[in-house]
C-alpha positions as CSV (number, residue, x, y, z in Angstrom):
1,X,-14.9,5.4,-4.4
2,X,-15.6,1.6,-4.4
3,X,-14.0,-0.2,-6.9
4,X,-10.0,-1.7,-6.8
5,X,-9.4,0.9,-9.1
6,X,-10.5,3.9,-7.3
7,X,-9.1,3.0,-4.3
8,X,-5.7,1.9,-5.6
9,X,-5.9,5.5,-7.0
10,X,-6.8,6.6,-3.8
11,X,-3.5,5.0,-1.7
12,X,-1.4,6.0,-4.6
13,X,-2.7,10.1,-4.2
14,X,-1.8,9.2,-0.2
15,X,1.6,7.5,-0.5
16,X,2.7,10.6,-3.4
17,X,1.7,13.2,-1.0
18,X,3.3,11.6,2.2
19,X,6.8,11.1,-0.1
20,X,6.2,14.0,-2.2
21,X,7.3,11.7,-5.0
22,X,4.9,10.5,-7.5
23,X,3.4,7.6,-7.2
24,X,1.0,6.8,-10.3
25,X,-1.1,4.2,-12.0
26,X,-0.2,3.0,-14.9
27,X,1.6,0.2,-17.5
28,X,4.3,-0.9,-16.2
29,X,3.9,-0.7,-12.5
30,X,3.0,-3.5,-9.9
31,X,-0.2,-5.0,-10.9
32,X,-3.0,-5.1,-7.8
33,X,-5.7,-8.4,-8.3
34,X,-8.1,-10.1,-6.7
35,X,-7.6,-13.1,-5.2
36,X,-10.0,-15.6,-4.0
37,X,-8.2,-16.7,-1.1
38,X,-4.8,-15.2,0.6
39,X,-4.5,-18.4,3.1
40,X,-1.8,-17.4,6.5
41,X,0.0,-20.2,7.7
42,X,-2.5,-20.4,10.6
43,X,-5.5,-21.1,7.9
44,X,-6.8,-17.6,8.4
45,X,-7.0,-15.2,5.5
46,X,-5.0,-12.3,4.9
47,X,-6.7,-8.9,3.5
48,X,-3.7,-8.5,1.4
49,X,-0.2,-9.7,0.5
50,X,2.8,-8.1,-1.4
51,X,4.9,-10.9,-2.9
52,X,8.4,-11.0,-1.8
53,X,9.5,-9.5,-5.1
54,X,7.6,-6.8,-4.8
55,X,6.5,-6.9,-8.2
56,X,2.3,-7.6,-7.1
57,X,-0.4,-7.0,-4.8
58,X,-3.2,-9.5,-4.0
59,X,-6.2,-8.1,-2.2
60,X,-8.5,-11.1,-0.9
61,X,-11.9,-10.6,-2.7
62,X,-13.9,-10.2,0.7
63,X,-11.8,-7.3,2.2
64,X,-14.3,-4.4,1.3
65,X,-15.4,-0.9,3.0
66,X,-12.8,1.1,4.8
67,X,-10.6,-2.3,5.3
68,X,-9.9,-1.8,1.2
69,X,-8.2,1.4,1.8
70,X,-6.4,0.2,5.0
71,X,-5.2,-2.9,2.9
72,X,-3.9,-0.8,0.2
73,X,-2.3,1.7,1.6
74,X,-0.3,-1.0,3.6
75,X,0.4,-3.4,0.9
76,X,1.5,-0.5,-1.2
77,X,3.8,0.4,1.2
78,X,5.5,-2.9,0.4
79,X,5.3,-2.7,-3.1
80,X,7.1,0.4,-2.8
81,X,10.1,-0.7,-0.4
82,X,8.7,-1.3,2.9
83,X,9.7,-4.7,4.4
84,X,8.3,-3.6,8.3
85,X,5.3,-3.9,9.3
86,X,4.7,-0.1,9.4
87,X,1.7,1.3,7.6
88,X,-0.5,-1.0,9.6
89,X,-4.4,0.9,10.4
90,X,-3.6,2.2,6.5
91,X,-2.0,5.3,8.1
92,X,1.5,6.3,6.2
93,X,3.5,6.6,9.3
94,X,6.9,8.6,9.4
95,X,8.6,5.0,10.2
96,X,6.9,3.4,7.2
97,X,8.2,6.4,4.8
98,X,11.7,6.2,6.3
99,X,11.6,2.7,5.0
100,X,10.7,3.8,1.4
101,X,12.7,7.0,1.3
102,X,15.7,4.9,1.1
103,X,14.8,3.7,-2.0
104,X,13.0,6.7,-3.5
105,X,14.3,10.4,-4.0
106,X,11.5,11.7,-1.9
107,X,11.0,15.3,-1.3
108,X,9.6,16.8,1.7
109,X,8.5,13.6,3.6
110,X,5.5,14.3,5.7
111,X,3.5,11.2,7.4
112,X,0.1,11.5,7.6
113,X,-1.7,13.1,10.8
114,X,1.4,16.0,10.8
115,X,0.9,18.8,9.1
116,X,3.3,19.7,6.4
């Protein structure tokens, strides 16, 4: 798995099986893109970013390798409802999911790292 597409696929399996809610791919849903730059207010530049309306993720075109999935997974978490900084390392924490689970009729909610 190396392309966006694969890897969006990827934190999208994750987040479904942390929520037990599906989480799919598809028209309609919050478009992920490439951007050239994602500038902080420091100057730095960001992995990621989730605008404020939630309705798209930007992945800066230089984050690559396991930083990709880390990015996804936490920018996805945003798309979906998250507005803390859970999620961070690209692990769906049990905080990050308590954040979305208000917004989603998840099932059996069970963050990654604990068994089921």
């Amino acid at each position: 798995m190396n392309g966006l597409e694969d890897v969006t696929a990827e934190a999208a399996a994750r987040w479904s099986a942390a929520m037990d809610y599906p989480v799919e791919l598809g028209e309609g849903g919050v478009p992920v893109e490439l951007a050239l730059r994602i500038p902080r207010p420091d100057g730095s530049d960001a992995p990621g970013s989730t605008t404020v309306t939630r309705d798209l993720i930007r992945i800066n075109q230089r984050t690559r390798g396991a930083q990709l999935g880390r990015t996804l997974v936490h920018e996805m978490g945003h798309a979906l409802g998250m507005v803390s900084e859970y999620a961070r390392g690209g692990v769906i924490d049990a905080e990050a999911l308590a954040e979305v689970c208000e917004l989603y009729p998840c099932g059996r909610i069970t963050p990654e790292g604990e068994a089921p």
